[in-house]
PyMOL CGO cylinders between C-alpha atoms (Angstrom):
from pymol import cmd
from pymol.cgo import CYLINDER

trace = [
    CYLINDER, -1.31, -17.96, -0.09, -1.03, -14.37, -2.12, 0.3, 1, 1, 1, 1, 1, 1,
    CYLINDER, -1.03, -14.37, -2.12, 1.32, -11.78, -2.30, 0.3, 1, 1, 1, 1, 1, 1,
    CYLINDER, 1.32, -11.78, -2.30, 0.27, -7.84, -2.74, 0.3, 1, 1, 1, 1, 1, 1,
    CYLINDER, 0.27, -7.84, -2.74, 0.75, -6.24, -6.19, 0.3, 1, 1, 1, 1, 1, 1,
    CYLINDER, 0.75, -6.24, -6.19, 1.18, -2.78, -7.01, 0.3, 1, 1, 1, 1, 1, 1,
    CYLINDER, 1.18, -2.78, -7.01, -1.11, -1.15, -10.35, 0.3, 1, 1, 1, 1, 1, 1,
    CYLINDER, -1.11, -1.15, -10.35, 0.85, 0.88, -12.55, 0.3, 1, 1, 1, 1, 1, 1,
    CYLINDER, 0.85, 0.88, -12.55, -1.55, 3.94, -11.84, 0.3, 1, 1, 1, 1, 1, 1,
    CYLINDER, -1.55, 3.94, -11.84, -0.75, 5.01, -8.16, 0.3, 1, 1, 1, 1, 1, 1,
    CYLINDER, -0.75, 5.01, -8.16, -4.22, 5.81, -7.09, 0.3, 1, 1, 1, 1, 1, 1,
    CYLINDER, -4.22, 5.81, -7.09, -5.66, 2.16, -7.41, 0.3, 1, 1, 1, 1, 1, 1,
    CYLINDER, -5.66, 2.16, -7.41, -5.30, 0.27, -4.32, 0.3, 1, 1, 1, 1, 1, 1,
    CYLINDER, -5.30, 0.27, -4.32, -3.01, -3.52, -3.97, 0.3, 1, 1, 1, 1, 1, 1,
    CYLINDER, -3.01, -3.52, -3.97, -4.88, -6.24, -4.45, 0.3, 1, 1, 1, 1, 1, 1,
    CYLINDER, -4.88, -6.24, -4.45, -3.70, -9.74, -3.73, 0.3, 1, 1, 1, 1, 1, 1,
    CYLINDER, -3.70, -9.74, -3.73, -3.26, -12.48, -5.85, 0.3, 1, 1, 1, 1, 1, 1,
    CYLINDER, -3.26, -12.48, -5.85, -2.82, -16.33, -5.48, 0.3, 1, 1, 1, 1, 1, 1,
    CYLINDER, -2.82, -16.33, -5.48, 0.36, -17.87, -6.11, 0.3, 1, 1, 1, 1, 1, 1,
    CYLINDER, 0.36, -17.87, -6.11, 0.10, -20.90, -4.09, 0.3, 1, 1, 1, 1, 1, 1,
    CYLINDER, 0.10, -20.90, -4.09, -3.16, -23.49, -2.61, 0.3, 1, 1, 1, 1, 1, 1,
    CYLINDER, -3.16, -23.49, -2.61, -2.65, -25.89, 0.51, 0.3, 1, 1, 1, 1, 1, 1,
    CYLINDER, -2.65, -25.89, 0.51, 0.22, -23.54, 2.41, 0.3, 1, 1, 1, 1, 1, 1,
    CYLINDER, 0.22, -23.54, 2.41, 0.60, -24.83, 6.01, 0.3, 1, 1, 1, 1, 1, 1,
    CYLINDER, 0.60, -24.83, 6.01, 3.26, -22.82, 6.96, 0.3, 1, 1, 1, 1, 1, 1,
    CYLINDER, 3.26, -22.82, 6.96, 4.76, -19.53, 5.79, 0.3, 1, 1, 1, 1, 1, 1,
    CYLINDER, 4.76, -19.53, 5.79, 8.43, -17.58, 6.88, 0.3, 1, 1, 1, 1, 1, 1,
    CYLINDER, 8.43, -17.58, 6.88, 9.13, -14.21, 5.87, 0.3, 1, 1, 1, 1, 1, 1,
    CYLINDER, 9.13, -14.21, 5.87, 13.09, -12.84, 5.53, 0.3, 1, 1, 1, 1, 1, 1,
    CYLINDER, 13.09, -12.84, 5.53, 14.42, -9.41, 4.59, 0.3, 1, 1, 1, 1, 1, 1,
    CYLINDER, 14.42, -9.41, 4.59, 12.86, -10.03, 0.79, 0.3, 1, 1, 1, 1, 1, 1,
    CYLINDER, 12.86, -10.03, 0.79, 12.79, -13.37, 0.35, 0.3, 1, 1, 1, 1, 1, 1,
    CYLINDER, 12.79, -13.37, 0.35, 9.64, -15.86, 1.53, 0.3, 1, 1, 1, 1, 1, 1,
    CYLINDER, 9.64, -15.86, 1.53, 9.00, -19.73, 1.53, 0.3, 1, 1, 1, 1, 1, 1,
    CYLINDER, 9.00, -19.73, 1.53, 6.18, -22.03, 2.38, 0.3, 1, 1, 1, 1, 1, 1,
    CYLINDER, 6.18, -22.03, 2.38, 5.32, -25.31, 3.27, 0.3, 1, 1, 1, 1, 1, 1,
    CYLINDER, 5.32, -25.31, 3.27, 2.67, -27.07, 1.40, 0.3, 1, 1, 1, 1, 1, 1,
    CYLINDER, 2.67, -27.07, 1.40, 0.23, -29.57, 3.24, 0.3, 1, 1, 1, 1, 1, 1,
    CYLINDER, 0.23, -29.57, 3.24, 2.27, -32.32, 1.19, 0.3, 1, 1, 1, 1, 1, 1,
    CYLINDER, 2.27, -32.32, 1.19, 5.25, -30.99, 2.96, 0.3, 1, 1, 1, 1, 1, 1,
    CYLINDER, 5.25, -30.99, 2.96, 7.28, -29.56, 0.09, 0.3, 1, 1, 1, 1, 1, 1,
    CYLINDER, 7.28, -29.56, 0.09, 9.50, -25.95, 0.72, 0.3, 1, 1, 1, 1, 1, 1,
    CYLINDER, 9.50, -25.95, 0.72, 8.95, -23.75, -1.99, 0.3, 1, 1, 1, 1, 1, 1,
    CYLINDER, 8.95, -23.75, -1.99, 10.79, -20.26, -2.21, 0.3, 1, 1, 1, 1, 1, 1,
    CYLINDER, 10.79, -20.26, -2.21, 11.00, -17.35, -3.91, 0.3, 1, 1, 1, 1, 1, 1,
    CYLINDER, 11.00, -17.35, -3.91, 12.64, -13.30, -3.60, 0.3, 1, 1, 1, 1, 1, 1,
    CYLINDER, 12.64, -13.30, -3.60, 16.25, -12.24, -3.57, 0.3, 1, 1, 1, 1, 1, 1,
    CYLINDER, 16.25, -12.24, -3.57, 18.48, -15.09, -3.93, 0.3, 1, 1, 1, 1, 1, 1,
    CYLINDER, 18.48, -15.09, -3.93, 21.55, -12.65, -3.58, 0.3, 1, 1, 1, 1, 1, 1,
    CYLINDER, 21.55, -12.65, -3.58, 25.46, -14.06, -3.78, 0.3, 1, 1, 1, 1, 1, 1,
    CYLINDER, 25.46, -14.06, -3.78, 24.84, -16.41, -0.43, 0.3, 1, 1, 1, 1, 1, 1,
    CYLINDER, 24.84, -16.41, -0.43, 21.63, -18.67, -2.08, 0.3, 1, 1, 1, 1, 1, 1,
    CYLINDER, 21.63, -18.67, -2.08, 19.09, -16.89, 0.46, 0.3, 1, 1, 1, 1, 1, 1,
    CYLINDER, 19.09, -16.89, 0.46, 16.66, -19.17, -1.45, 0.3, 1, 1, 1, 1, 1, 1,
    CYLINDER, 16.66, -19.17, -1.45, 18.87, -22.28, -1.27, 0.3, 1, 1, 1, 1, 1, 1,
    CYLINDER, 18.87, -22.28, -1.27, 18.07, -23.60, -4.68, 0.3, 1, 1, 1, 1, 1, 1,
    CYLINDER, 18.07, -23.60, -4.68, 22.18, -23.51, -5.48, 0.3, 1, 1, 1, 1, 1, 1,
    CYLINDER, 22.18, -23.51, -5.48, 22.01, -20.66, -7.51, 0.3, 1, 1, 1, 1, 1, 1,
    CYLINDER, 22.01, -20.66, -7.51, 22.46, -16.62, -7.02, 0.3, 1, 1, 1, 1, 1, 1,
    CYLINDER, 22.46, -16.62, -7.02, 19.34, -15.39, -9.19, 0.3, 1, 1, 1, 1, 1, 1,
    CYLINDER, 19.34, -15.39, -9.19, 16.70, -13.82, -7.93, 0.3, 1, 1, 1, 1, 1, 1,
    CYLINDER, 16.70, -13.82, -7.93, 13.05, -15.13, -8.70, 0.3, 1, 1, 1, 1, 1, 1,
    CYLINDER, 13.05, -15.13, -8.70, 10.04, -14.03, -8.85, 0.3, 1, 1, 1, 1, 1, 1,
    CYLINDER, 10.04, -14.03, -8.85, 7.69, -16.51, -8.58, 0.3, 1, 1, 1, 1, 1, 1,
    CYLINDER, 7.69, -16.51, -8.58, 8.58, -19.59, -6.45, 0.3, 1, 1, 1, 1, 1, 1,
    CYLINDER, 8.58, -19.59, -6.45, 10.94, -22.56, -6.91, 0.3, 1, 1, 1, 1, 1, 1,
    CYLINDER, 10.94, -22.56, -6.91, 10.72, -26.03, -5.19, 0.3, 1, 1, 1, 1, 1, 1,
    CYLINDER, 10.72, -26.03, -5.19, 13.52, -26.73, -3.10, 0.3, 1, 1, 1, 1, 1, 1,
    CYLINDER, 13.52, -26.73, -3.10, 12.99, -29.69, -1.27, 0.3, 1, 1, 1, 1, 1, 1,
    CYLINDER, 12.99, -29.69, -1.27, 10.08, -32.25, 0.01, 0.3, 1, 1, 1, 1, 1, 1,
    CYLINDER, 10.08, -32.25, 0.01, 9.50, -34.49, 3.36, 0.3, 1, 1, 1, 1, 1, 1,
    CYLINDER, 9.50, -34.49, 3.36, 9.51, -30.60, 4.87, 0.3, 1, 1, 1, 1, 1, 1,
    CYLINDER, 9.51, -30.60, 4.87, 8.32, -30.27, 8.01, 0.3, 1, 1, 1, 1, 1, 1,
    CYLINDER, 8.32, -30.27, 8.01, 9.56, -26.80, 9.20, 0.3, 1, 1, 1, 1, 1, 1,
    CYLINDER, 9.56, -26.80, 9.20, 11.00, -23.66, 8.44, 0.3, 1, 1, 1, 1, 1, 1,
    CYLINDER, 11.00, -23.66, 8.44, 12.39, -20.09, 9.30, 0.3, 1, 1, 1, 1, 1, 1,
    CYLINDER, 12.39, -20.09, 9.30, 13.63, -17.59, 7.31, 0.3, 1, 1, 1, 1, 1, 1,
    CYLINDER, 13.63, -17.59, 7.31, 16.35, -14.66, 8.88, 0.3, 1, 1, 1, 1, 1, 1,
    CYLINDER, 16.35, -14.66, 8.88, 17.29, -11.61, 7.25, 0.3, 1, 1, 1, 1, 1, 1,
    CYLINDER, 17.29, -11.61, 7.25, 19.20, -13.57, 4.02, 0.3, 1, 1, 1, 1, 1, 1,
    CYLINDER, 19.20, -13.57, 4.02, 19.73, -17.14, 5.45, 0.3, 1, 1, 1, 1, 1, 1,
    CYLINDER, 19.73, -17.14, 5.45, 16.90, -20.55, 6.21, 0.3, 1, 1, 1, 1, 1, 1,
    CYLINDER, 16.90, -20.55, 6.21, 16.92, -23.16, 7.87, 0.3, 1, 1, 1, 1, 1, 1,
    CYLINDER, 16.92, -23.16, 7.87, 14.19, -26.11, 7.55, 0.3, 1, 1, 1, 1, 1, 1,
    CYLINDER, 14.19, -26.11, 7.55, 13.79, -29.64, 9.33, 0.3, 1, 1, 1, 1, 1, 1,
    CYLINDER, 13.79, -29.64, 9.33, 12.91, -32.61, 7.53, 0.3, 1, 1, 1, 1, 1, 1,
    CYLINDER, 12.91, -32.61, 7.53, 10.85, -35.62, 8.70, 0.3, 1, 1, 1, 1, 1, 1,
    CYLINDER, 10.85, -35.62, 8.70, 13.09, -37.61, 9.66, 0.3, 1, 1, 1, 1, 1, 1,
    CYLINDER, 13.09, -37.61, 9.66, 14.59, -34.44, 12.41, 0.3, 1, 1, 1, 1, 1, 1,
    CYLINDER, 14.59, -34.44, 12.41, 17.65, -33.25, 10.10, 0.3, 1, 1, 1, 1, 1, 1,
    CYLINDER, 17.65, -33.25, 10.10, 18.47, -29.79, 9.94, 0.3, 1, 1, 1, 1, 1, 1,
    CYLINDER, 18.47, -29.79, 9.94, 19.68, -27.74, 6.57, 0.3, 1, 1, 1, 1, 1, 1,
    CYLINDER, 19.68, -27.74, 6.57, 20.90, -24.42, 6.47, 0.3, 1, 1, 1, 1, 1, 1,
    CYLINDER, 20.90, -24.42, 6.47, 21.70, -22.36, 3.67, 0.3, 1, 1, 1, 1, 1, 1,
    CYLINDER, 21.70, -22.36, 3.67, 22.13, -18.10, 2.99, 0.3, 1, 1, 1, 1, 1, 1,
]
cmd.load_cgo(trace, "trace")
């Protein structure tokens, strides 16, 4: 997986860079993002904002990701909230 960054000097293009290997899945929100590794653990990262968008129990924001849970099989992302679905079929929702 990579994100886009931004050079300082305005006329130089984005250019991606890695921040994660063996992504399955990916979910996009307002400004927040998580992923799915192939060993099934949710990672996140973004604007955690007063809700938890990123579900980690805390309100700060983070820039590169955090693991929040493993034995993840799915996930979507709204415009501040998730929800993911474990192996075993149960359903968290946080945001």
């Amino acid at each position: 997986m990579v994100k886009w960054k931004h050079r300082k000097n305005c006329k130089d293009a984005a250019e991606p860079i890695k921040v994660a290997e063996n992504v399955k899945k990916v979910s996009l929100g307002y400004s927040h993002t998580g992923y799915i590794t192939t060993d099934n653990q949710l990672w996140m990262a973004g604007f955690n904002g007063k809700y938890g968008s990123l579900g980690d129990g805390r309100i700060e924001n983070r820039n590169r990701p955090v693991l929040i849970g493993e034995r993840i099989k799915d996930l979507a992302l709204g415009a501040d909230r998730a929800v993911c679905v474990d192996e075993q079929g149960d359903v968290a929702v946080w945001g």
